[in-house]
C-alpha positions as CSV (number, residue, x, y, z in Angstrom):
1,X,244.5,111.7,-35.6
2,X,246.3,114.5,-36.9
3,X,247.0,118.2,-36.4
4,X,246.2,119.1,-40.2
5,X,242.5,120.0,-41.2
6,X,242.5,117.2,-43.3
7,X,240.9,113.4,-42.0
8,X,243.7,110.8,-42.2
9,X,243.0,107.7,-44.4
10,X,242.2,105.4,-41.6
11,X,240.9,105.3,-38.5
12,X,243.4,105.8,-36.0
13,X,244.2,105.9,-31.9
14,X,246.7,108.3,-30.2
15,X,248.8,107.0,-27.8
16,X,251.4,109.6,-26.8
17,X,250.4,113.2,-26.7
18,X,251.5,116.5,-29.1
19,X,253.6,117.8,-25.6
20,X,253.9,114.8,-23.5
21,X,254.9,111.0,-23.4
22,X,251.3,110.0,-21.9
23,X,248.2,108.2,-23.2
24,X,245.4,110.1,-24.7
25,X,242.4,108.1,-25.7
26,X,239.3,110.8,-26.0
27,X,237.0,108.4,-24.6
28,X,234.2,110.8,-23.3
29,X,230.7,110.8,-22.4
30,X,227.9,111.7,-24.8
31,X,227.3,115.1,-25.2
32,X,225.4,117.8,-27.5
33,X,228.2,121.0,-26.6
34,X,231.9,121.7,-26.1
35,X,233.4,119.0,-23.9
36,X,236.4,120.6,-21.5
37,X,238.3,117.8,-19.4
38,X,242.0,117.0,-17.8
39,X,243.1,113.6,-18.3
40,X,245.6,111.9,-16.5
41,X,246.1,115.3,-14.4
42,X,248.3,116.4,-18.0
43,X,245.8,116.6,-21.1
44,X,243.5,119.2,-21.4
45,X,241.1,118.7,-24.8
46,X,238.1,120.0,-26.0
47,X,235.6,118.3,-28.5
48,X,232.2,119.1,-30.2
49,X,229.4,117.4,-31.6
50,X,227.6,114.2,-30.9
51,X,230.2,111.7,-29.5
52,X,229.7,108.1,-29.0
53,X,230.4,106.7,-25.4
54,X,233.2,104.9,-26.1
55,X,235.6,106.1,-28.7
56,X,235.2,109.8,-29.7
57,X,234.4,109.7,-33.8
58,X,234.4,112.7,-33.3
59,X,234.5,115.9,-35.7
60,X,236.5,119.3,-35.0
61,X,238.3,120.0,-31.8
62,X,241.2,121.1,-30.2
63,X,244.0,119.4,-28.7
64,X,246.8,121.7,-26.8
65,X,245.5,124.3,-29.3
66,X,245.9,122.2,-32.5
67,X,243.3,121.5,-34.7
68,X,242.4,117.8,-35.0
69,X,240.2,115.8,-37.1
70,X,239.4,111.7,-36.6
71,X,237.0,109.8,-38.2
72,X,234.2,107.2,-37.4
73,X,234.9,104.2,-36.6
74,X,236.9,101.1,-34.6
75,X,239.6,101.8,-33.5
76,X,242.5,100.1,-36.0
77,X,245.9,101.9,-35.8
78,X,248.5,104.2,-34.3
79,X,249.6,107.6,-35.3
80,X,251.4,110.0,-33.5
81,X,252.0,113.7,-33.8
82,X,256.0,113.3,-32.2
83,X,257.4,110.1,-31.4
84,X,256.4,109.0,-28.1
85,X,258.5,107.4,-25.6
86,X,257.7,104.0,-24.4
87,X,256.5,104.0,-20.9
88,X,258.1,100.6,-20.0
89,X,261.4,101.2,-21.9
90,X,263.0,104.7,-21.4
91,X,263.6,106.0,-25.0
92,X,262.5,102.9,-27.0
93,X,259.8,103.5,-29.6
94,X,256.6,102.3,-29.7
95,X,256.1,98.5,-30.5
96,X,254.5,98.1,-34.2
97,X,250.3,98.2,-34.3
98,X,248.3,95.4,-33.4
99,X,246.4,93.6,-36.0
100,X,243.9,91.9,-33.9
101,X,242.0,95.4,-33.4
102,X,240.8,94.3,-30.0
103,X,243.5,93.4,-28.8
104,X,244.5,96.9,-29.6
105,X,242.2,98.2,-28.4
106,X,242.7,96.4,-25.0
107,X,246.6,97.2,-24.8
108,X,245.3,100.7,-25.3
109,X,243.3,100.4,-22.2
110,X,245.6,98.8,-20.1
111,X,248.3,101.1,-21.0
112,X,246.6,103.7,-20.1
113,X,245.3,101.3,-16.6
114,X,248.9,101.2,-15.8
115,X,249.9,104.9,-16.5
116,X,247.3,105.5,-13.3
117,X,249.0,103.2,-11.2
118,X,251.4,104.6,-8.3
119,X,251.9,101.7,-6.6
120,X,252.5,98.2,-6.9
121,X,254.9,96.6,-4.8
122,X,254.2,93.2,-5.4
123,X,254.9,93.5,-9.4
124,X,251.5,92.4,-10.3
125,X,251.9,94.6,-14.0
126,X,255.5,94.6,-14.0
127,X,255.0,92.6,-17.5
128,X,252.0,95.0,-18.8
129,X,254.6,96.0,-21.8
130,X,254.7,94.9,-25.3
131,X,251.5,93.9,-27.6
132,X,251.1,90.4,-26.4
133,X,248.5,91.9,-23.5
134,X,247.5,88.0,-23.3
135,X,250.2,87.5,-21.6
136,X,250.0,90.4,-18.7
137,X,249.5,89.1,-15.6
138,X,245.6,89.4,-14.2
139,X,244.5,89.5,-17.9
140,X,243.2,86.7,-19.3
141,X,241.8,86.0,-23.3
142,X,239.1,84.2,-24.5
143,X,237.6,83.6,-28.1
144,X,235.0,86.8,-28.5
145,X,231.2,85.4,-28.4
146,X,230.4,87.0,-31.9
147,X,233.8,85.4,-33.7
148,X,235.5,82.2,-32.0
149,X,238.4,83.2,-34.6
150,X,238.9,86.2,-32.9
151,X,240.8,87.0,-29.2
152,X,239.6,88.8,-27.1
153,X,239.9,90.5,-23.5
154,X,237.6,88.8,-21.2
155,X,238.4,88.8,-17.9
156,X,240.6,91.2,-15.1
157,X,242.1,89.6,-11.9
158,X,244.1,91.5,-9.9
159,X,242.6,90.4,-6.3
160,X,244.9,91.0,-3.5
161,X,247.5,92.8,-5.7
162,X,247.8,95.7,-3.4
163,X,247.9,98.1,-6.1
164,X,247.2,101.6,-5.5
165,X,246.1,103.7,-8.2
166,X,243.3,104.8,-10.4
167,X,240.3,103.4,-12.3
168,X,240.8,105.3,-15.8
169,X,238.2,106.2,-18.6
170,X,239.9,103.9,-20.8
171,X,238.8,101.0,-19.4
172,X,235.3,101.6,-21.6
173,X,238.0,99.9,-24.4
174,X,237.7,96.5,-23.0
175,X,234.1,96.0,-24.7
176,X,234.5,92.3,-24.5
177,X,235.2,91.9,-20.7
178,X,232.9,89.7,-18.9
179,X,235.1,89.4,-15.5
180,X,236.2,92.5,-13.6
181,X,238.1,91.7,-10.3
182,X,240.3,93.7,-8.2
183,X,239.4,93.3,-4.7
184,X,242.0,93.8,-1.8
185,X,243.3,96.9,-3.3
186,X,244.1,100.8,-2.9
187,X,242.3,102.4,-6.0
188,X,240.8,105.5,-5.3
189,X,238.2,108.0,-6.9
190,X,234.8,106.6,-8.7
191,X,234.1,104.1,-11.1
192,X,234.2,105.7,-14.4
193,X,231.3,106.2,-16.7
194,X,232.4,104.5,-20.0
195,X,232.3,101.2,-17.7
196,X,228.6,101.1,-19.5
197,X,230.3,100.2,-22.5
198,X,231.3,96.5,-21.0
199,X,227.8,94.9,-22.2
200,X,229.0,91.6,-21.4
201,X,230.5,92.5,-17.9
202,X,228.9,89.3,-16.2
203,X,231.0,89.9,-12.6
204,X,232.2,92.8,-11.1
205,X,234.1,93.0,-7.6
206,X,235.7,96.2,-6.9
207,X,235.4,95.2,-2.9
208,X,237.8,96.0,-0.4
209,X,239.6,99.3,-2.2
210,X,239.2,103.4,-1.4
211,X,236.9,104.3,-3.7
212,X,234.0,106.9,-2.9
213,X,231.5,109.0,-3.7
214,X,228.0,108.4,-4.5
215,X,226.5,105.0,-5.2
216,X,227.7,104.2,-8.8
217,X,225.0,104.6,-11.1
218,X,226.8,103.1,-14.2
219,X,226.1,99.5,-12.6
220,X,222.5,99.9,-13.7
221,X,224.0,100.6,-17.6
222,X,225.2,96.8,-17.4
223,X,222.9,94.5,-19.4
224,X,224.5,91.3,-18.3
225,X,225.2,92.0,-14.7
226,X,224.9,89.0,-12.2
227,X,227.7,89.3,-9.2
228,X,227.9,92.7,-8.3
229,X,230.6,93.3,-5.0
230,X,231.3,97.0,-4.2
231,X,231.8,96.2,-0.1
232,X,234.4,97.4,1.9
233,X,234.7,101.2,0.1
234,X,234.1,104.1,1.1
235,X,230.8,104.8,-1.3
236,X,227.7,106.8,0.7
237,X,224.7,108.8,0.5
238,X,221.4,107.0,-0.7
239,X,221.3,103.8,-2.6
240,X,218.5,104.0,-5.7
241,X,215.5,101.9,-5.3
242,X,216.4,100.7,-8.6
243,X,219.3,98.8,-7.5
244,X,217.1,95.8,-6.4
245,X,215.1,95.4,-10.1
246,X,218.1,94.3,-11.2
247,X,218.4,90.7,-12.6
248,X,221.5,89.9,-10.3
249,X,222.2,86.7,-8.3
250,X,224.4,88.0,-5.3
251,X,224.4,92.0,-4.3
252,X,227.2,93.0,-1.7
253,X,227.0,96.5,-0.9
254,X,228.1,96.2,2.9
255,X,230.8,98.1,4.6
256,X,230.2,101.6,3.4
257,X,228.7,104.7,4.5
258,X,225.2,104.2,2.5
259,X,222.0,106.2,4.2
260,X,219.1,104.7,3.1
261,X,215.8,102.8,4.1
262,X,214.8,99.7,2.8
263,X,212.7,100.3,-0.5
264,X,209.5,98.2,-0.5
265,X,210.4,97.2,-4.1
266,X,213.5,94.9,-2.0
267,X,211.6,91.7,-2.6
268,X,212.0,92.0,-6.5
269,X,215.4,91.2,-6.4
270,X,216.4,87.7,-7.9
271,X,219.8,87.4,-5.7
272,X,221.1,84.3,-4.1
273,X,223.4,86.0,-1.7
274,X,222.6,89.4,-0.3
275,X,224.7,91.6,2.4
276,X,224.0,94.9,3.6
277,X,225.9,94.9,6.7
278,X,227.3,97.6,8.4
279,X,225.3,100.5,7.0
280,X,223.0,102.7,7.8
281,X,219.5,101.8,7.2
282,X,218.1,104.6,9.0
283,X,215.6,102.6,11.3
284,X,214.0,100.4,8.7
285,X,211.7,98.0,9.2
286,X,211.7,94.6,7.0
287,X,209.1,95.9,4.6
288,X,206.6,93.1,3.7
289,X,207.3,92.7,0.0
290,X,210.9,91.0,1.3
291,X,209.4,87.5,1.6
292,X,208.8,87.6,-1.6
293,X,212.8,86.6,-2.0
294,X,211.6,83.2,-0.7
295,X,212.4,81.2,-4.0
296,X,215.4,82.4,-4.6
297,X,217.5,84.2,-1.4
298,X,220.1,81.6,0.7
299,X,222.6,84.1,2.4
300,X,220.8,87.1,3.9
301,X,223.2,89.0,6.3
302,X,221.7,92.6,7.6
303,X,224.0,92.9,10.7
304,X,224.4,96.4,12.4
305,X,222.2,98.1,10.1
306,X,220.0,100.3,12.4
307,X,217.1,98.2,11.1
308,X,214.0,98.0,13.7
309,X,210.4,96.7,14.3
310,X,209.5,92.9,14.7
311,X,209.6,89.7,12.1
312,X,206.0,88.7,11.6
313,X,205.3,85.3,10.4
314,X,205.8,85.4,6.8
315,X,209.6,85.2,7.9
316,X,209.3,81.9,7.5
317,X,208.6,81.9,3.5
318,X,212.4,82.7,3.1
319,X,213.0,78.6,3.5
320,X,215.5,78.2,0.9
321,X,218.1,80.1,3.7
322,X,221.5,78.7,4.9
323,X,222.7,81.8,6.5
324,X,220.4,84.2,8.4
325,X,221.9,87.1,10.1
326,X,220.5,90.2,11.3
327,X,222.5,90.9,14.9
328,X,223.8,93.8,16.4
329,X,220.1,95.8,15.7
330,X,216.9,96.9,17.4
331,X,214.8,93.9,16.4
332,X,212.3,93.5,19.2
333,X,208.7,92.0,19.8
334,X,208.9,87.4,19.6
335,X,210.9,85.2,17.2
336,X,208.1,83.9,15.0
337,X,208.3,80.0,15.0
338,X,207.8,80.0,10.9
339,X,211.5,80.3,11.0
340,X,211.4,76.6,12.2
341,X,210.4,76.1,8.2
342,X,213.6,77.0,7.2
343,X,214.7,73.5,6.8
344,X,218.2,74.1,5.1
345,X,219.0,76.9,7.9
346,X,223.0,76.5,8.9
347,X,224.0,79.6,10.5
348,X,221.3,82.1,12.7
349,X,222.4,84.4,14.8
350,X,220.2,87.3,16.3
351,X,222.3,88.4,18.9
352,X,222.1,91.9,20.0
353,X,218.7,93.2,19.5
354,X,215.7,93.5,21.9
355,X,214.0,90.1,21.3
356,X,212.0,88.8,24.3
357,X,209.6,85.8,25.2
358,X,210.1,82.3,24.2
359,X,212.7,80.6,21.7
360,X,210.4,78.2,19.7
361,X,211.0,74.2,20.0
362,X,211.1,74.3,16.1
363,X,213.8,76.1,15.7
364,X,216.3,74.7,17.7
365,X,215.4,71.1,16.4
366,X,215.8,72.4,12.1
367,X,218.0,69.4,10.9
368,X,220.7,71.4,9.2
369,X,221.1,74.2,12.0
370,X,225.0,74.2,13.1
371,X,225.3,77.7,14.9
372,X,222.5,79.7,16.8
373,X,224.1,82.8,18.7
374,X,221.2,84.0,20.2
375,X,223.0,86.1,23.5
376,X,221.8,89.9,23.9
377,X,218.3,89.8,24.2
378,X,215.6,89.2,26.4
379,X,214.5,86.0,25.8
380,X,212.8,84.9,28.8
381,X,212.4,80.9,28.1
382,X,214.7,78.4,25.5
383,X,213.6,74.5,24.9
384,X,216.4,71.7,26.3
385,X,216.7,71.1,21.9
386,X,218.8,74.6,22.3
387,X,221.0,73.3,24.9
388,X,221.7,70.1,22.6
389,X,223.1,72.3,19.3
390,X,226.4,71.9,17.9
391,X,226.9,75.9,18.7
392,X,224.7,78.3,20.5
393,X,225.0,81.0,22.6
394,X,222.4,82.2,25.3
395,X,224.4,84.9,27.6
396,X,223.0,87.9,28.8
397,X,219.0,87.1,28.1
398,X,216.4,86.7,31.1
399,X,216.5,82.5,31.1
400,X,216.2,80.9,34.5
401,X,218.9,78.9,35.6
402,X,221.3,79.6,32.8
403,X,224.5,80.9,34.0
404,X,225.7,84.8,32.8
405,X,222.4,86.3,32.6
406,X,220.9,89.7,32.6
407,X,219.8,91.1,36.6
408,X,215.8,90.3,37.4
409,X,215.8,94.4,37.4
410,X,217.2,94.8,34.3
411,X,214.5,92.5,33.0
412,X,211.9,93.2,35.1
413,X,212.3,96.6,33.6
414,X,212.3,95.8,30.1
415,X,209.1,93.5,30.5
416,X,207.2,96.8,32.4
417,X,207.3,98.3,28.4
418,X,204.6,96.6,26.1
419,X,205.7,96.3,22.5
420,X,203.8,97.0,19.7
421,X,204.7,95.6,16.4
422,X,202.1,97.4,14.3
423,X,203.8,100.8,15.3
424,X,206.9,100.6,13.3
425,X,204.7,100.6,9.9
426,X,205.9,97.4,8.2
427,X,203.5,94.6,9.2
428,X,200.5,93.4,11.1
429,X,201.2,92.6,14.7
430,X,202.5,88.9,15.5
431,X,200.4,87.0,17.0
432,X,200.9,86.1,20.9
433,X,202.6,83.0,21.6
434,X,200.6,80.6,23.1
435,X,202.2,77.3,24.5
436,X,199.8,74.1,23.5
437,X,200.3,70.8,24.1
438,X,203.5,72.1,25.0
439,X,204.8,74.0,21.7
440,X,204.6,77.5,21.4
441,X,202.4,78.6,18.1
């Protein structure tokens, strides 16, 4: 870059600024018009023309009033309008350009990562100086896919680091990244945009931080996305329908403030492992195209999620489960016995909901069951197989002779109120149990 009218000779990367000792990368998002943004809370820059989404190539603009020119192209070299000062070394120059341009690239980015950063008190990027960004802690290289002769960026651990900070635009450099952890953090603000520049980004876990506003809709600009985590944030408003199209193998989006109601498209999704606790579903019921996850789906946990209505039979088509959890809602109507086909089922618990009538026999005899918390409804008869588990828990239902039970008012008064499963919209009525030859089908 320079301040003259004229291109330089190569294509270049400023890092430094014409007033300040800061990073300033011009990453920006496409755009027909004249682009005005603060970066950093220091730079203010305008651009114009088409831009790519990564690296600006670009034509004219303006920089703190100076003309600047840069051409197309990757990213290769340093230039600098005043000598900038080293951000890890008071008053030490700049280290010399990197050959490997991604690796330069990637310093670039996680210079400008670390300018963000305004806390770390553990020292997790204490070493995030100098060009050998191999050798930063929480970064770790990899031969690139297209050239095993060349190094590359390809993965970001900084789990548990307690960092507090920023998520900047410049993390769009690290094209070659295919692991992007930082759970158990304090970043704040939104996932930038120019993440759909990390085409290879096979994992991303951003659980457990501060960040907000709406759902992140650059997650659906990933082509090689599998393990999406954004749990434990502070994201809301509606979730796109979209989200569950999406060729990915586990999907945790619990622990935020996310409105929305179960899309019927749900059963397309392809995941292993899906959590969407602790939300607000907004009185969903399961929508019938969710059996559909049957091949596939082993974890489901929908715990305190506002959903309602019954579980008709087809329940029992999800048999590849080991964890099924959907306590602490307004489930209601019987426990369909198909979920006695659940034959790899570890871990059920469907405590807290409105659930009334008779436990089924199959159930509480499935080989690989462990745990079955089934306290907080209004089950009115269990089998002696419940009584035998590993782990269960029967408080507070309407079961004769079992000790901390509801009052006969109290269930008196719920039985007084017929339920009827084909109100709530989702499914055909289930069937009335019927007890034959001493099994209820």
């Amino acid at each position: 870059m320079t301040s003259s009218d004229q291109s330089p000779s190569h294509n270049v990367f400023v890092y430094g600024s014409f007033k300040e000792p800061a990073v300033v990368s011009l990453i920006l998002e496409c755009s027909p018009v004249i682009v005005s943004a603060q970066l950093h809370g220091y730079h203010l820059y305008r651009l114009k023309g088409r831009l790519h989404p990564c690296i600006s190539p670009s034509e004219n603009g303006v920089i703190n009033g100076k003309k600047l020119k840069v051409n197309r192209g990757v990213v290769a070299a340093f230039t600098y309008d005043t000598p900038p000062i080293n951000p890890c070394y008071a008053h030490a120059p700049f280290l010399p350009p990197i050959a490997n341009p991604r690796l330069l690239k990637a310093y670039a980015a996680l210079q400008a990562w670390k300018f963000t950063i305004t806390s770390d008190p553990n020292g997790f990027t204490s070493n995030w100086c100098g060009p050998h960004v191999c050798n930063y802690t929480g970064v770790y290289c990899a031969p690139a896919l297209d050239n095993p002769y060349v190094l590359t960026v390809a993965g970001i651990d900084l789990n548990h680091a307690n960092i507090a900070g920023y998520l900047p635009i410049e993390l769009g450099l690290l094209t070659d990244l295919a692991l992007f952890h930082i759970n158990s953090n304090r970043f704040q603000g939104q996932l930038p945009k120019t993440l759909k520049c990390l085409e290879l980004l096979h994992e991303l876990d951003v659980s457990n931080n501060k960040l907000s506003g709406e759902f992140p809709s650059v997650i659906f600009s990933l082509p090689s996305l599998k393990f999406l985590d954004i749990r434990f944030n502070e994201f809301q408003g509606d979730v796109p329908d979209q989200l569950f199209d999406l060729n990915l193998d586990a999907l945790f989006i619990n622990d935020n403030k996310f409105q929305f109601r179960l899309p019927k498209n749900i059963g397309n999704s392809p995941v292993s492992v899906l959590v969407l606790a602790n939300i607000d579903l907004q009185g969903s019921c399961v929508p019938p195209s969710f059996y559909k996850m049957g091949k596939t789906l082993h974890e489901l946990i929908i715990s305190n999620s506002q959903i309602t209505g019954c579980l008709n039979r087809e329940i029992g088509m999800l048999n590849q489960l080991t964890v099924f959890d959907v306590s602490y809602n307004n489930l209601v109507g019987s426990l369909p016995e198909t979920i006695g086909d659940m034959k790899s089922l570890e871990q059920l618990n469907i405590a807290h909901n409105k659930f009334s009538g008779y436990i089924p026999e199959s159930i509480c005899r499935l080989p690989s069951l462990e745990n079955f918390t089934y306290s907080y409804n209004f089950f009115s008869g269990e089998p002696p197989a419940c009584l035998r588990l590993q782990e269960f828990d029967d408080r507070r239902n309407c079961l004769p002779s079992r000790p901390m039970q509801r009052s006969l008012a109290e269930c008196k008064s719920f039985s007084s109120y017929p339920i009827d499963c084909a109100s709530f919209g989702c499914s055909p009525p289930s069937p009335p149990q019927m007890k034959i030859e001493g099994r209820y089908v």
